[in-house]
C-alpha positions as CSV (number, residue, x, y, z in Angstrom):
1,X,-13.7,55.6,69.8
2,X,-17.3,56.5,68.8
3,X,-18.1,57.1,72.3
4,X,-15.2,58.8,72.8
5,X,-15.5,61.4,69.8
6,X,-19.3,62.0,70.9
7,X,-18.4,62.9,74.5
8,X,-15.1,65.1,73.5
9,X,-17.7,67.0,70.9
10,X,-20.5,67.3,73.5
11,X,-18.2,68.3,76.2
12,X,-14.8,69.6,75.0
13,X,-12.8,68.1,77.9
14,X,-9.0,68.3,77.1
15,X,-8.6,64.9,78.6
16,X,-11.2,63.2,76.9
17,X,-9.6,64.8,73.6
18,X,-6.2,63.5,74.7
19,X,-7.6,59.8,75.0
20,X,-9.1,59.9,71.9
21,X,-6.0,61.2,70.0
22,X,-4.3,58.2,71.8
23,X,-6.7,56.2,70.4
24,X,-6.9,57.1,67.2
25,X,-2.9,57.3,66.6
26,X,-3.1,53.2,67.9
27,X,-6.3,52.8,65.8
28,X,-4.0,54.1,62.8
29,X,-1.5,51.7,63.1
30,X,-3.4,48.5,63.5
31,X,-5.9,49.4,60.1
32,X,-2.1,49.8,58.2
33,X,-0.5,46.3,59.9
34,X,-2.8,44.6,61.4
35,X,-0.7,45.1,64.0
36,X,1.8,47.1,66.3
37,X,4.8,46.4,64.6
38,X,6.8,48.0,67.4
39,X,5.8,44.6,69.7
40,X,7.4,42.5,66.2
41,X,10.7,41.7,67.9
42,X,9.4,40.4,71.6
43,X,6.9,38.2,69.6
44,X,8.9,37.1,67.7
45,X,7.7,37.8,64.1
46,X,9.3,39.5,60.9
47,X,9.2,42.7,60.5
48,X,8.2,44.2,56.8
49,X,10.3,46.8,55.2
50,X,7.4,48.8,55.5
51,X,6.9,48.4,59.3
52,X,10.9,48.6,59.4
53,X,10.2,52.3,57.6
54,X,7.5,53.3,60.0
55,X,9.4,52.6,63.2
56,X,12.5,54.5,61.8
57,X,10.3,57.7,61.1
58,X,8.2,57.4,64.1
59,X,10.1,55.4,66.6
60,X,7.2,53.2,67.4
61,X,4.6,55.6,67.8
């Protein structure tokens, strides 16, 4: 992501800006779980009330 931020601030590219705000939204979620809660029920783990709240109010991303 480091890389990422450098080259979108050196350059300005809209792509490069749209990778890294798809990276960062991920990056987000796995610093709060640990994990991508949305991939709970096809690995078969629990999902917390709290990861039940997120996917409600963001459907998973």
């Amino acid at each position: 992501m480091r890389l990422h931020q450098a080259l979108f601030h050196e350059t300005g590219d809209k792509d490069i800006e749209d990778r890294l705000n798809y990276a960062l939204r991920h990056a987000e979620v796995i610093e709060r779980f640990g994990r991508f809660p949305h991939r709970n029920v096809i690995l078969g783990r629990e999902t917390t009330a709290e990861e039940r709240t997120w996917l409600k109010q963001k459907g998973g991303f």
